[in-house]
ROPAPA-220178 format. One record per residue (C-alpha): x, y, z. Coordinates in pm, 1 decimal. Layout:
@X:X | Y:Y | Z:Z
...
This chain:
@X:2750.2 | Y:-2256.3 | Z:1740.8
@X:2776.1 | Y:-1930.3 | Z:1559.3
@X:2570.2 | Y:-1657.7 | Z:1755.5
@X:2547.9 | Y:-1315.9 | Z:1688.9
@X:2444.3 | Y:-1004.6 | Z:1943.1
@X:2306.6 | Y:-718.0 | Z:1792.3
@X:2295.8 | Y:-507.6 | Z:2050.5
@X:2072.5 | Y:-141.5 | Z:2160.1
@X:1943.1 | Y:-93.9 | Z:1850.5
@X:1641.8 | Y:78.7 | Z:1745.5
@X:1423.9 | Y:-222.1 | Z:1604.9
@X:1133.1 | Y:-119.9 | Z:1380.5
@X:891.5 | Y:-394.8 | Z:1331.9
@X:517.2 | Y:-499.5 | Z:1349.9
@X:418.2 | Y:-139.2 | Z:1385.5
@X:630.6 | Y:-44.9 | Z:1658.4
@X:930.4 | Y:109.7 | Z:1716.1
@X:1147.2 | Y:1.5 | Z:2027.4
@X:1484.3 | Y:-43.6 | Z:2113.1
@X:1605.3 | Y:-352.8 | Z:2207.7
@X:1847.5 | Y:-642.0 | Z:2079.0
@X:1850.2 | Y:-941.7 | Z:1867.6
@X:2014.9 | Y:-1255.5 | Z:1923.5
@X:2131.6 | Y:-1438.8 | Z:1603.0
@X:2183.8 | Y:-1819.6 | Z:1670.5
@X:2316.5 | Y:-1969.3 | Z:1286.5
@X:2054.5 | Y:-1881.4 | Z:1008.2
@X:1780.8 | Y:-1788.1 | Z:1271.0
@X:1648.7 | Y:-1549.1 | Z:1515.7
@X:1705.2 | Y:-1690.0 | Z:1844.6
@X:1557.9 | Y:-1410.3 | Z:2030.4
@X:1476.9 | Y:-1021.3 | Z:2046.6
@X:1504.0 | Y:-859.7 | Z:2406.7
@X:1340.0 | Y:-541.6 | Z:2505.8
@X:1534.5 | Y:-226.8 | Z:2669.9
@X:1757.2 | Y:-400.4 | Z:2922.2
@X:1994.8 | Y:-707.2 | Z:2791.9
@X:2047.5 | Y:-979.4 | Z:3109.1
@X:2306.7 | Y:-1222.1 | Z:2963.4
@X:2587.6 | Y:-1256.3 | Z:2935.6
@X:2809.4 | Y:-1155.4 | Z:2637.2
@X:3099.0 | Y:-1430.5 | Z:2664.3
@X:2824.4 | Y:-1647.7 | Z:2507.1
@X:2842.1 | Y:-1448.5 | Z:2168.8
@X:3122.7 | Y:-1473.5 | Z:1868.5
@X:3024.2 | Y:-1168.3 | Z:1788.5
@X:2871.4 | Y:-874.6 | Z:1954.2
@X:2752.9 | Y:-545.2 | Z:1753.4
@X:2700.3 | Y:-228.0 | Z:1892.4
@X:2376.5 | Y:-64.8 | Z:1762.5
@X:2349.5 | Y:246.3 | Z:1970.7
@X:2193.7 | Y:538.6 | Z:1753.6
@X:2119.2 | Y:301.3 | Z:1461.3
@X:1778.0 | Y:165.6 | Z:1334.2
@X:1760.1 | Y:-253.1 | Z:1314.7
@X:1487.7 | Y:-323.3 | Z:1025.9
@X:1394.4 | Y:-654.9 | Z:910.2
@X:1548.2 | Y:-789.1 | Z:525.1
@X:1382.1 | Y:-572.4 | Z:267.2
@X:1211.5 | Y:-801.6 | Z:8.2
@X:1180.4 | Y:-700.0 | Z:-346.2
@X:901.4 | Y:-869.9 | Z:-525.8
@X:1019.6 | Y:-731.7 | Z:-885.5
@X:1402.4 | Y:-698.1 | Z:-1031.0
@X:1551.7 | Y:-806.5 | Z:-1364.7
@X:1900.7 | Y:-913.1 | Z:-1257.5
@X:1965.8 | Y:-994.1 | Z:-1645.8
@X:2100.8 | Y:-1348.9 | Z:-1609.8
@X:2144.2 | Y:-1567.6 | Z:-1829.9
@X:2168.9 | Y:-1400.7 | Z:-2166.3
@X:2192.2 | Y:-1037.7 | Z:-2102.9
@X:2480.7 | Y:-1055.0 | Z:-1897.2
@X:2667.0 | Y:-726.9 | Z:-2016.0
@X:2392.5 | Y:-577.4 | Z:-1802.1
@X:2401.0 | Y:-708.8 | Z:-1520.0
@X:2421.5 | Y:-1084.9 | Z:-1300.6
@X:2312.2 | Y:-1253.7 | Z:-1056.7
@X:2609.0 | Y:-1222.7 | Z:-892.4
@X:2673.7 | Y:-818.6 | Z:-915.0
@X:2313.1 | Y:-713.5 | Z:-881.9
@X:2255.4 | Y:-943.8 | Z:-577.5
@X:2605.1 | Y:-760.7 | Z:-438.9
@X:2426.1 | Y:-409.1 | Z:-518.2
@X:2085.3 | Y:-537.0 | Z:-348.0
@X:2264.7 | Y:-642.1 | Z:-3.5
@X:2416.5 | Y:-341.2 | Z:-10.4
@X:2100.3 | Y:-149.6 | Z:-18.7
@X:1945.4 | Y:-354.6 | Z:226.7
@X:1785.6 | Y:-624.7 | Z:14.0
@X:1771.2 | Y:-957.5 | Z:167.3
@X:1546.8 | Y:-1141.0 | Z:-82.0
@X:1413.3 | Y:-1058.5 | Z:-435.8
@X:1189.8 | Y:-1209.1 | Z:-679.0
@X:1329.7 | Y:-1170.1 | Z:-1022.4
@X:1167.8 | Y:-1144.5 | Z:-1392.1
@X:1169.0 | Y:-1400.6 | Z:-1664.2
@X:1220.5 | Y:-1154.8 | Z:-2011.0
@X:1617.4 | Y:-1280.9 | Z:-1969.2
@X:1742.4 | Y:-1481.1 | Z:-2311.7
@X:1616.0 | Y:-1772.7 | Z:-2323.7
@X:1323.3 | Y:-1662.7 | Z:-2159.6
@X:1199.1 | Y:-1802.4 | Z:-1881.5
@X:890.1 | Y:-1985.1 | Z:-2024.7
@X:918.6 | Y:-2411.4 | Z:-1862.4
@X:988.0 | Y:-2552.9 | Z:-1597.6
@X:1324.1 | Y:-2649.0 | Z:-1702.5
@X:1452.8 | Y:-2300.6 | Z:-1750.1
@X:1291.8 | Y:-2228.0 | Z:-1433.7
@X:1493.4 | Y:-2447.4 | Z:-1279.8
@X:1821.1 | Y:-2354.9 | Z:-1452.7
@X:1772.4 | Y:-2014.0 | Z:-1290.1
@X:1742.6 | Y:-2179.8 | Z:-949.3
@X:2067.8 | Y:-2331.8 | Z:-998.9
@X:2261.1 | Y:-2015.6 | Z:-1126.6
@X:2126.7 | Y:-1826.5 | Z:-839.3
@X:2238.5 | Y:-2123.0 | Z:-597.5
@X:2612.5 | Y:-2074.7 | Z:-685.4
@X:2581.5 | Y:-1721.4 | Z:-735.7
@X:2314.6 | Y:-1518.4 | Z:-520.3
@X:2449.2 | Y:-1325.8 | Z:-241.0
@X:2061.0 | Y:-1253.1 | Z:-128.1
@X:1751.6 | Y:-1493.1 | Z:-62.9
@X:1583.4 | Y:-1550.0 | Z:-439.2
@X:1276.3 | Y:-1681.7 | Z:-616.1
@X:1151.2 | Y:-1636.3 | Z:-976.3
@X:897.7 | Y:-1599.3 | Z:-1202.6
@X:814.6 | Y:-1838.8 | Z:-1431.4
@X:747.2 | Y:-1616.0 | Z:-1740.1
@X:402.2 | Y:-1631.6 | Z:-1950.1
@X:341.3 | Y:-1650.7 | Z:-2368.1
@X:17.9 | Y:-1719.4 | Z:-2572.1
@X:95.8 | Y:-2102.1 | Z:-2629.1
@X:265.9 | Y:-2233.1 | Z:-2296.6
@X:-22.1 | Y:-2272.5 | Z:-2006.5
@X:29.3 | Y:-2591.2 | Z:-1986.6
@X:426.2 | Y:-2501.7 | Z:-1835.4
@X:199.2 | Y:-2257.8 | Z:-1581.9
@X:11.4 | Y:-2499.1 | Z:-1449.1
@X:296.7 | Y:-2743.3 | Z:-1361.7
@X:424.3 | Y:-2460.2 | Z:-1110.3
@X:470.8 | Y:-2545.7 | Z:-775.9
@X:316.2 | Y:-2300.9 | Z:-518.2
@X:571.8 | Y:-2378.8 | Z:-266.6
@X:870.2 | Y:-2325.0 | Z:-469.6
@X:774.4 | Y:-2046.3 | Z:-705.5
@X:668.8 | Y:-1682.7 | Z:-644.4
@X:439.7 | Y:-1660.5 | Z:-909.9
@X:373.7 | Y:-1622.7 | Z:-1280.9
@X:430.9 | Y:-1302.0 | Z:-1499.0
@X:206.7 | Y:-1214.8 | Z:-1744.5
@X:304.3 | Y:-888.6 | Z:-1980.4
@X:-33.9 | Y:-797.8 | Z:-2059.6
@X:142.2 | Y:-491.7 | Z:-2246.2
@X:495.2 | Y:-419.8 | Z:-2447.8
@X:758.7 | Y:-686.8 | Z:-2425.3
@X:1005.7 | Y:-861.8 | Z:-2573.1
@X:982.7 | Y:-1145.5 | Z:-2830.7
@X:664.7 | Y:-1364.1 | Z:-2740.5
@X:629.1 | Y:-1251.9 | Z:-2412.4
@X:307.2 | Y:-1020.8 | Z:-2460.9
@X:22.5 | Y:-1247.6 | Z:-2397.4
@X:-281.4 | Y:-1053.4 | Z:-2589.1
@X:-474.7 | Y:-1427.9 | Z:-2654.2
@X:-796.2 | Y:-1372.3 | Z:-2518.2
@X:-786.4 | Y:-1758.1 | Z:-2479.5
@X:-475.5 | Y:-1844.1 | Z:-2332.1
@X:-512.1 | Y:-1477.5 | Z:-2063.7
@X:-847.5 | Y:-1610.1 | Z:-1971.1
@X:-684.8 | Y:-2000.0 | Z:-1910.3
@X:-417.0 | Y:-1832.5 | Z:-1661.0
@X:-662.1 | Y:-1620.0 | Z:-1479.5
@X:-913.1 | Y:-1916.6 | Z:-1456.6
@X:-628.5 | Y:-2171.6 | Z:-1365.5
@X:-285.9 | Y:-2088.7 | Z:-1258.4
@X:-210.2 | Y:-2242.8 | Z:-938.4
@X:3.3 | Y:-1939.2 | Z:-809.5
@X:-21.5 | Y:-1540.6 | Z:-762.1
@X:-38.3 | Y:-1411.0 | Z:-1132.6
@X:93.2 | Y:-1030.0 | Z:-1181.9
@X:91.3 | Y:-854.2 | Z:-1471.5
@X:257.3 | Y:-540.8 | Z:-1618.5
@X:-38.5 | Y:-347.4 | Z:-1764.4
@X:4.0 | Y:-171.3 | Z:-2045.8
@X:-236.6 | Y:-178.8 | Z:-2353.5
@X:-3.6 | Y:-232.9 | Z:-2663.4
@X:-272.1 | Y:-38.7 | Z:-2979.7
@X:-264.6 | Y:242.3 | Z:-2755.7
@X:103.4 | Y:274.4 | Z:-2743.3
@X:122.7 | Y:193.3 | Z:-3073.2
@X:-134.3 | Y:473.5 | Z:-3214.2
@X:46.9 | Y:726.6 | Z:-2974.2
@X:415.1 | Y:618.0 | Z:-3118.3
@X:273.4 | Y:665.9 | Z:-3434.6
@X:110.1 | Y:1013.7 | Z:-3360.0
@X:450.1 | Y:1153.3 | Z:-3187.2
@X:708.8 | Y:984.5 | Z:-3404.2
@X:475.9 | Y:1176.4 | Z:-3732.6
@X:480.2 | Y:1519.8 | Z:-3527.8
@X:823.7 | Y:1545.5 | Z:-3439.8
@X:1047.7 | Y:1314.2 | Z:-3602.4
@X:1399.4 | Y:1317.8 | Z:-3465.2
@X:1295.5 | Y:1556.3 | Z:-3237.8
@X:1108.2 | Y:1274.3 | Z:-3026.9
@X:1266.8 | Y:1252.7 | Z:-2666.4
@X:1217.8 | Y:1075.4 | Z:-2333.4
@X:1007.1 | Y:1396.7 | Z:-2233.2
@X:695.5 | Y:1233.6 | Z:-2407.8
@X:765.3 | Y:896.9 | Z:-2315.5
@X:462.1 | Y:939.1 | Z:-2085.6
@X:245.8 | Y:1049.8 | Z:-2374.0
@X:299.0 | Y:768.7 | Z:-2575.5
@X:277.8 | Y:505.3 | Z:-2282.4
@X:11.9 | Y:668.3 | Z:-2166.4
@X:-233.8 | Y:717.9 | Z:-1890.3
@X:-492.2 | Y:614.7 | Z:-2117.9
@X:-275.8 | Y:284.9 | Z:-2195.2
@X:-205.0 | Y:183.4 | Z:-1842.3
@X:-539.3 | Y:184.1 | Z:-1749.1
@X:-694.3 | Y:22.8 | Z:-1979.4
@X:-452.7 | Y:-268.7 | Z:-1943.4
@X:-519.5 | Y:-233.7 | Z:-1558.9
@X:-865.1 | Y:-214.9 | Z:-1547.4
@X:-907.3 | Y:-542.9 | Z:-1735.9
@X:-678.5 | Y:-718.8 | Z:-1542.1
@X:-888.5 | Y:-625.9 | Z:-1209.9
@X:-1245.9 | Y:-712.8 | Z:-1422.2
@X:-1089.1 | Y:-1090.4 | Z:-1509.4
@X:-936.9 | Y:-1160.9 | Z:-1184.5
@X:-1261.7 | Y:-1030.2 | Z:-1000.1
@X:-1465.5 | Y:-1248.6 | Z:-1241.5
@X:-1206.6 | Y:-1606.3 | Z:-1166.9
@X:-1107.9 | Y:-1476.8 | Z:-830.2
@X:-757.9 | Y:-1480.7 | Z:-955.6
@X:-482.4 | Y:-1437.4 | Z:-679.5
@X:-356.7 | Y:-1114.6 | Z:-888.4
@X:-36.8 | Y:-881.3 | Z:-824.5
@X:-46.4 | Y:-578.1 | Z:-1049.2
@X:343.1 | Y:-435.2 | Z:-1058.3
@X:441.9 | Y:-101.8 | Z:-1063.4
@X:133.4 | Y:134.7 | Z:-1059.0
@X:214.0 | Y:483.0 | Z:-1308.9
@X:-128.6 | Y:654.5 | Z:-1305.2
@X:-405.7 | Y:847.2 | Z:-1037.2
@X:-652.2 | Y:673.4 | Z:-1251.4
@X:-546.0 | Y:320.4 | Z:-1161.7
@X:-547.0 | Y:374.8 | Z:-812.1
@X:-934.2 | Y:429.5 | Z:-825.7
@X:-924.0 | Y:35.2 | Z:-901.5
@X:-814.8 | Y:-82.0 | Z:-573.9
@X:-1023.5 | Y:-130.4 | Z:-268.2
@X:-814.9 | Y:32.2 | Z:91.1
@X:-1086.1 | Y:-92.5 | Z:337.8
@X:-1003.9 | Y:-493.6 | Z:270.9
@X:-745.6 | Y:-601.0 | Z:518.2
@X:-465.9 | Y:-684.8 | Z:354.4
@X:-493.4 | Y:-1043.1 | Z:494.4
@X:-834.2 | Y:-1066.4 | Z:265.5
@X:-714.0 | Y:-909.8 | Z:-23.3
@X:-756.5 | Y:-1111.4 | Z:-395.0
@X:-584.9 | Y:-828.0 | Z:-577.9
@X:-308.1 | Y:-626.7 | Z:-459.4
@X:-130.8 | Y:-355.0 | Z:-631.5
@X:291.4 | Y:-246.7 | Z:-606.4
@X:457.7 | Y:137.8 | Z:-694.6
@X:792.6 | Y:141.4 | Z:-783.8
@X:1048.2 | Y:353.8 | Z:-639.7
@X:1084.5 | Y:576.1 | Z:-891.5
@X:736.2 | Y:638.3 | Z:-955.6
@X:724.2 | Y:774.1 | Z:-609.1
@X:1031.5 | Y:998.2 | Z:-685.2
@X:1054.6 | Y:1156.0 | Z:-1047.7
@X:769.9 | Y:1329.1 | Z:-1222.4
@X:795.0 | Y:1430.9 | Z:-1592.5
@X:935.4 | Y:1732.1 | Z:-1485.0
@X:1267.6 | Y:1522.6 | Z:-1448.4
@X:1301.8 | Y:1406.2 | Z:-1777.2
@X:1468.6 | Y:1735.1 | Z:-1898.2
@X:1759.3 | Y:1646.2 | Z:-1662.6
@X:1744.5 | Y:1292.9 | Z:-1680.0
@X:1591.7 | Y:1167.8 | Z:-2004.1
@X:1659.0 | Y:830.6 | Z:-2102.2
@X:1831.1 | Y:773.1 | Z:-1743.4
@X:1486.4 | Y:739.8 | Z:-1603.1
@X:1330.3 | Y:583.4 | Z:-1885.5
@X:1114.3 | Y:305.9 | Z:-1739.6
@X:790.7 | Y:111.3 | Z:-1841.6
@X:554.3 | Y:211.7 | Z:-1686.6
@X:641.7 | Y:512.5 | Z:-1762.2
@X:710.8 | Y:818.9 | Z:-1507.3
@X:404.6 | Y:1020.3 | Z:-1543.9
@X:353.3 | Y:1366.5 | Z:-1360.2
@X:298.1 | Y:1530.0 | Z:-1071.5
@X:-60.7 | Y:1497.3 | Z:-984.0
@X:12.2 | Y:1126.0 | Z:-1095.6
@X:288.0 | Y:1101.1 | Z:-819.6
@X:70.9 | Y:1261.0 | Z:-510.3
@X:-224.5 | Y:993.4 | Z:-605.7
@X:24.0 | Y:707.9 | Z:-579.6
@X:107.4 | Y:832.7 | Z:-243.7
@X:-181.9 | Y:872.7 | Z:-116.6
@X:-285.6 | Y:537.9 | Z:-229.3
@X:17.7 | Y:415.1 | Z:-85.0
@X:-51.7 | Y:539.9 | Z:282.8
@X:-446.1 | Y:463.1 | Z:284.7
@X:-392.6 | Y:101.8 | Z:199.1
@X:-483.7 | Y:96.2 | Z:-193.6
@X:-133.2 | Y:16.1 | Z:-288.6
@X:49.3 | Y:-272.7 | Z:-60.0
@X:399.3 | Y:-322.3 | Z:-151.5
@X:709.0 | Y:-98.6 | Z:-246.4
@X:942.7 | Y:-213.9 | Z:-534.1
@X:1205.3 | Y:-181.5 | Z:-723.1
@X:1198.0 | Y:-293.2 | Z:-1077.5
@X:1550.9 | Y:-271.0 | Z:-1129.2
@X:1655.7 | Y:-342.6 | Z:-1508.7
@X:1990.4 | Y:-214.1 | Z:-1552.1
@X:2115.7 | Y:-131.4 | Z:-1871.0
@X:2448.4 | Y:-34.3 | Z:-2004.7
@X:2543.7 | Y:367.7 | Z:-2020.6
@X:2602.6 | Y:315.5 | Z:-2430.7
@X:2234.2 | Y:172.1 | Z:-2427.6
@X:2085.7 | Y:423.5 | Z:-2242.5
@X:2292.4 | Y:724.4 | Z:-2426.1
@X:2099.3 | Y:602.4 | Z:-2800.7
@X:1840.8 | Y:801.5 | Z:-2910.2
@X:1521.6 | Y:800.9 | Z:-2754.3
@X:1325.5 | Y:575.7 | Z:-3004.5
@X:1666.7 | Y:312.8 | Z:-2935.3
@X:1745.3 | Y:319.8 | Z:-2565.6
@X:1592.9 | Y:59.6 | Z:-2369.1
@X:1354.1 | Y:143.2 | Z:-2083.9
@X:1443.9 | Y:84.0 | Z:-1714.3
@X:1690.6 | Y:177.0 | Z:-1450.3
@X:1914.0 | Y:-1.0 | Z:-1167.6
@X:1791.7 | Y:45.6 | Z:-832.0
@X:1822.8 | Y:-182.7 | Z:-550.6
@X:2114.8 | Y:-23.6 | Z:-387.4
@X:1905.9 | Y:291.1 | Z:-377.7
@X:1600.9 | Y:259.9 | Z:-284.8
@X:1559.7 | Y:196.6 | Z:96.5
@X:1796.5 | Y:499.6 | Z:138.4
@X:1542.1 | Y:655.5 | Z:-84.1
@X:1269.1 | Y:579.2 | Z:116.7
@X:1427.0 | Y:680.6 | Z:421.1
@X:1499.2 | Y:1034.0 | Z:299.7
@X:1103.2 | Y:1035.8 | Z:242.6
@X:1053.7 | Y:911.4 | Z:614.8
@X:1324.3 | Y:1212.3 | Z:754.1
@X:1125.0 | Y:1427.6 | Z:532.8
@X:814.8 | Y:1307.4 | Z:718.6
@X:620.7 | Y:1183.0 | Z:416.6
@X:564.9 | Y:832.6 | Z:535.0
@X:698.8 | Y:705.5 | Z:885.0
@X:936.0 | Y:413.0 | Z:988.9
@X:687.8 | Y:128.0 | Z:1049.6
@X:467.2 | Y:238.7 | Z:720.4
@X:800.9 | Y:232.6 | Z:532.3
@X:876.3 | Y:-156.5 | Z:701.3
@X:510.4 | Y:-285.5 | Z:662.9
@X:526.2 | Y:-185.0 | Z:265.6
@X:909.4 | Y:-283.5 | Z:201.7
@X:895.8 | Y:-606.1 | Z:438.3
@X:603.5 | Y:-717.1 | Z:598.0
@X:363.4 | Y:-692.4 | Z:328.0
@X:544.9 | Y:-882.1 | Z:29.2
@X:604.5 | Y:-1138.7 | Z:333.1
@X:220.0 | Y:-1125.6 | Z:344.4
@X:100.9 | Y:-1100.6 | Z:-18.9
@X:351.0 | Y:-1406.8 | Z:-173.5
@X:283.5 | Y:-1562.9 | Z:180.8
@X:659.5 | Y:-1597.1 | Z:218.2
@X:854.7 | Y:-1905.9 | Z:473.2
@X:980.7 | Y:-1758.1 | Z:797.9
@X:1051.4 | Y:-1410.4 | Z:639.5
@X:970.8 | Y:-1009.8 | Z:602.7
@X:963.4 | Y:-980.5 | Z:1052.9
@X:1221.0 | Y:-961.9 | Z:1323.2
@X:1037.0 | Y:-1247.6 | Z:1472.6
@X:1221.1 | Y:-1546.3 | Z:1701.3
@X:1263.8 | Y:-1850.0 | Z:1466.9
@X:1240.2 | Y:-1662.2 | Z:1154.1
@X:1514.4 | Y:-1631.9 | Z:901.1
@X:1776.6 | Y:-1326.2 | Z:984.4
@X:1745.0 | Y:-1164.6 | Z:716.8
@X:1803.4 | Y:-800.9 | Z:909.6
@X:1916.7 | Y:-469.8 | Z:848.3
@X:2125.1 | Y:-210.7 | Z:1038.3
@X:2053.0 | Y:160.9 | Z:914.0
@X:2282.2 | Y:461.0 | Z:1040.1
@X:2042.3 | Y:723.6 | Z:999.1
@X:2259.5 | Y:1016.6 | Z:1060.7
@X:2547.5 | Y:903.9 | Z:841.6
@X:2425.5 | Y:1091.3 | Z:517.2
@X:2635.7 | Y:1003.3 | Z:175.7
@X:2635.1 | Y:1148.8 | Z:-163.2
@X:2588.6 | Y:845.2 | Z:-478.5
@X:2879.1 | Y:880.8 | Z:-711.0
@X:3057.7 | Y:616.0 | Z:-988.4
@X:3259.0 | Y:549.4 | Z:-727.1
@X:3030.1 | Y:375.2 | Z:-500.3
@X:2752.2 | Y:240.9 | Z:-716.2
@X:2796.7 | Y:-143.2 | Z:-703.8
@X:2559.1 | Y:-213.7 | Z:-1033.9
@X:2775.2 | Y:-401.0 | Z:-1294.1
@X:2628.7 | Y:-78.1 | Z:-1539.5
@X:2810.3 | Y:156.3 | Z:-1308.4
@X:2570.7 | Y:406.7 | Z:-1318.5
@X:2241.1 | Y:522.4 | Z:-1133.4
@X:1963.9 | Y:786.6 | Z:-1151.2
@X:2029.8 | Y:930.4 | Z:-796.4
@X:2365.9 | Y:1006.2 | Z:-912.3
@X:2477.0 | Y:1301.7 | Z:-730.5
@X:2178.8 | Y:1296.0 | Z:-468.7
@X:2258.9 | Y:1270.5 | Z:-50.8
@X:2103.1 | Y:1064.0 | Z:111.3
@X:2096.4 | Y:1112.6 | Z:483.7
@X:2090.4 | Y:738.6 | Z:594.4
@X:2308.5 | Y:468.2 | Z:509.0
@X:2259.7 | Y:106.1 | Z:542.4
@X:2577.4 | Y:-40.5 | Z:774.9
@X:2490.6 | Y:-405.5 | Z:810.7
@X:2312.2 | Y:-652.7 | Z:569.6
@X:2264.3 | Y:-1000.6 | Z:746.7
@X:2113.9 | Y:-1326.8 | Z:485.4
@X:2028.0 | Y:-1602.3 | Z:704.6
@X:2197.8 | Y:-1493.0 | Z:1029.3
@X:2529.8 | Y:-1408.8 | Z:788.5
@X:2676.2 | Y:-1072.4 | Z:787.6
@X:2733.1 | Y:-1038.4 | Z:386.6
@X:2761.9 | Y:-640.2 | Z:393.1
@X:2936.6 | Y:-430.3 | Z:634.1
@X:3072.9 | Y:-42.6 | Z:558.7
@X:3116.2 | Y:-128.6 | Z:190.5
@X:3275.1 | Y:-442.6 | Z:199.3
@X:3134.7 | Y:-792.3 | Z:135.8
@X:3128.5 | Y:-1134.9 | Z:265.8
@X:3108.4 | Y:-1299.9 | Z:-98.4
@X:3125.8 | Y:-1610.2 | Z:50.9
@X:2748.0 | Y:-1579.1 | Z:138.9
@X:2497.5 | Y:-1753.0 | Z:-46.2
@X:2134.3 | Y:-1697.5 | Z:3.7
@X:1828.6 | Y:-1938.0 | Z:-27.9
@X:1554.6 | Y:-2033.4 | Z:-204.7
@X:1239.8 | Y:-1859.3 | Z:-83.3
@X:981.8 | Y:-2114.6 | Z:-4.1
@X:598.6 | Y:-1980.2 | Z:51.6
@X:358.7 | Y:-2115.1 | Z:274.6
@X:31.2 | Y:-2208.6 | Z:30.3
């Protein structure tokens, strides 16, 4: 039998912060002992010493592109799962705007497959929505599939759904969580047209936040919230840019109760507009960044229960991509190496504490896409677990960035934390910068 003892560690789960030790018994949990450990350690084959370090459950990541198939010059399944275990990233759910698109139930599938021989982390995905393929939507299994994406803004081929019709069908009748990137398209449209007129080849990623607006976000937003309130749609908006939208969300509803639930990106929480001189197309995302009274709303949104989960959105991109000119680089950023060491900076910094940081990164996806035995250090759940040296800090350069693009925002930034141990399924896939590629994680399976 292969157990594991991780030993002394500092757990942080359920809103507490103890230390204690786990017992790993093959893919599971077998059992989590407080302060003193009475047993005997001959009945381990392997024991870890987790003195000083912090033992978090899997982070889950409910939004990445990993780029597979089609787009493969950007990134894998294979690479970008490497990069997420390395950040900490036990599970993620990932997008369907890959080539083909992932628009039936076959392609779906396909996916599955890939990320069956491939996936170094735990994996579900979207099955991606259009104006004329409902009827693939409501084939979807609840138990087998995370949800259903809707781009109710800017997207690729037919992937903006802006059919009154067919939006109204999958908020009325999809049989799984729908979430939606809101963006209104005329209003980015008018403002493109408004900026590009003004200043030509001057145009840069400084007013990429002027052209997808406020303005544009919110109105996408708002009716989102106004047609899942009036079908009581299960509804997931992703990656919240904007004060304004937070006003839409409710923080008193338990998050238990909750028929719409909200996400912020890591990078919203990070850069402000201010950053784009530095960074330009680098931090190019959609949503776009916005500014700095944008950023302290989110936040506080964040912390009084308005906004329930932390993300990612990781969408890698090549370096010659992102080096075009503005109007030609393609929005997003890699990130899920990055961004629990992010988060933890904010926690040393005392912006949000340990078991908020947990509750938004793990428990609360767990909760939201009502995940299978996952998102707590709880006995006879998955270990999916995390060991966190938070006094080892480390500086992101090209020559640790594990993103087939090879490159990241944070470039150059210390972090002072650094994830030391990534266990999938009670297997230790990431240790001190090497991996265990002979890991292979599993399908998520949700509890509806």
């Amino acid at each position: 039998m292969h157990r594991i003892l991780i030993k002394d560690a500092l757990i942080v789960n359920e809103h507490e912060v103890y230390k204690g030790s786990v017992i790993i018994s093959n893919e599971e949990i077998a059992d989590i002992v407080r302060d003193v450990l009475s047993i005997s350690e001959s009945d381990f084959t392997e024991i870890i010493n987790a003195e000083g370090k912090l033992l978090l459950p899997g982070v889950i990541d409910d939004q990445v592109h990993f780029r597979q198939p089609g787009l493969m010059h950007k990134g894998d399944i294979f690479s970008e799962s490497k990069a997420a275990v390395a950040g900490g990233i036990t599970s993620y759910m990932e997008m369907p705007n890959t080539v083909p698109q992932t628009t039936t139930q076959e392609l779906l599938e396909q996916k599955f497959e890939i990320a069956e021989r491939d996936s170094l982390a735990n994996f579900s995905f979207y099955l991606g929505a259009t104006n004329d393929n409902l009827h693939e939507i409501l084939k979807t299994d609840p138990k087998n599939v995370c949800g259903v994406k809707v781009f109710m803004g800017s997207s690729t081929g037919n992937m903006l759904v802006d059919d009154a019709k067919t939006l109204e069908g999958i908020f009325k009748e999809s049989p799984v969580l729908v979430a939606t990137h809101c963006e209104e398209e005329s209003i980015i449209r008018e403002n493109l047209s408004k900026y590009t007129a003004l200043l030509g080849n001057e145009l840069s990623a400084k007013y990429h936040p002027l052209i997808r607006s406020i303005e544009a976000c919110y109105a996408s937003s708002s009716k989102a919230v106004a047609m899942a309130t009036r079908y009581n749609t299960r509804l997931h908006i992703l990656h919240l840019s904007t004060a304004r939208e937070t006003e839409l969300f409710s923080a008193s509803t338990p998050l238990s109760e909750k028929r719409i639930t909200a996400e912020v990106c890591v990078h919203h929480l990070w850069f402000t507009d201010r950053d784009y001189e530095r960074l330009g197309n680098f931090i190019k995302w959609n949503p776009a960044i916005k500014f700095e009274e944008d950023r302290e709303a989110l936040w506080k949104a964040l912390l009084d229960g308005r906004i329930d989960v932390i993300a990612t959105d990781h969408a890698p991109h090549t370096l010659v991509e992102k080096n075009n000119h503005y109007l030609h680089a393609p929005s997003g950023g890699p990130l899920v190496q990055h961004a629990l060491p992010a988060m933890l900076e904010f926690v040393k910094n005392g912006k949000l504490t340990l078991e908020q940081m947990v509750y938004k990164m793990c428990h609360a996806p767990a909760e939201i896409f009502r995940i299978h035995r996952r998102g707590y250090i709880r006995k006879g759940y998955y270990a999916d677990l995390v060991l966190v040296d938070p006094n080892q800090p480390w500086t992101v350069s090209r020559n640790n960035i594990f993103y087939k693009c090879g490159w990241s925002p944070f470039e150059n930034q210390t972090f002072s934390a650094t994830v030391t141990h990534t266990f999938v399924n009670g297997r230790l896939v990431y240790h001190n910068g090497t991996f265990n590629e002979n890991v292979r994680g599993m399908r998520l399976k949700f509890d509806r």
